[in-house]
C-alpha positions, 0 to 999 in steps of 0.5 A: 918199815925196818926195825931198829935192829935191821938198820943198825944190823944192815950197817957196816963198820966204819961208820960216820956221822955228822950233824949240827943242832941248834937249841934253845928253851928250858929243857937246855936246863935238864940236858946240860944240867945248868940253869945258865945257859938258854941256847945251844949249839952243837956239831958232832962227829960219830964215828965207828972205825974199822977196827971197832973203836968208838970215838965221839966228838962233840963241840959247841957253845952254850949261852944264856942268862949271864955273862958266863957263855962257854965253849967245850969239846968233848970226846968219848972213846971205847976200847976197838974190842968190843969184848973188853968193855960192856956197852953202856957202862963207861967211857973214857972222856976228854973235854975242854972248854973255856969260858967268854961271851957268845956274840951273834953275827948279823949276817943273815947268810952266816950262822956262825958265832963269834965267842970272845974268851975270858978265861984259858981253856981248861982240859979234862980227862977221866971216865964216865959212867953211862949215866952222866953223859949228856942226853945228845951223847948218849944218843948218838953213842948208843947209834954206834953201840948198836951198829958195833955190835947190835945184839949185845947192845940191845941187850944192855939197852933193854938190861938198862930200861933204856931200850924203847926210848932210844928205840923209838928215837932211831926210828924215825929219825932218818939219818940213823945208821945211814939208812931211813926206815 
């Protein structure tokens, strides 16, 4: 079985991924830092492009408890050199969301939701530290750290005591770096 690092070494840019997850439960309470929300949906989009930028793309609906379901889209953004910035400090963020109700079709063959606003979207851009990104977007930005530049980014992850963690989450999971173990 391959290290961590021998996939995210093995793993040429640009790289792509995409995914979707589903989520229900209190630990949406922890990760999205509300005690409204109970289910979540999320699609992502994680891309290192050939020149080395960094670009994640995260969309989704959260609801629960009350009437005050949302919808966002958030993207975070690195520099293409990966000299300019250190990994795992901060990232420059873009989001919209907007709040409504969250309704579920009832077709048994489409997963789709269907949201009903309430209010105009709201944008947003500013920096982010590392640290107050949301536990899914930490993930999967540091999947493309490590691809971009894998010694650098291990480095940092260990400085940060957040190695093992990530480390042991990129081992199994099977889709990381386009590559299984």
């Amino acid at each position: 079985m391959r290290t961590v690092r021998q996939r995210a070494v093995s793993t040429a840019a640009p790289y792509r991924r995409r995914g979707r997850r589903s989520q229900s439960g209190e630990s949406l309470a922890s990760q999205f830092r509300s005690r409204e929300y109970e289910h979540a949906r999320t699609e992502y989009d994680a891309t290192l492009a050939a020149d080395g930028e960094i670009r994640l793309l995260v969309k989704g609906h959260l609801w629960g408890r009350d009437e005050r379901d949302q919808r966002y889209r958030v993207q975070h953004r690195r520099p293409p050199d990966p000299t300019d910035s250190v990994p795992f400090d901060e990232y420059e963020t873009w989001a919209r969301f907007q709040f409504g109700r969250v309704e579920d079709r009832t077709a048994a063959d489409d997963d789709a939701l269907v949201f009903r606003p309430a209010t105009p979207p709201t944008d947003e851009t500013r920096t982010l530290q590392w640290g107050d990104l949301f536990p899914l977007h930490r993930r999967l930005l540091a999947e493309l750290e490590l691809v971009r530049n894998p010694a650098f980014a291990e480095y940092r992850l260990r400085e940060t005591d957040e190695w093992q963690e990530i480390r042991d989450d990129l081992k199994w999971d099977l889709d990381a770096f386009a590559r299984g173990p």
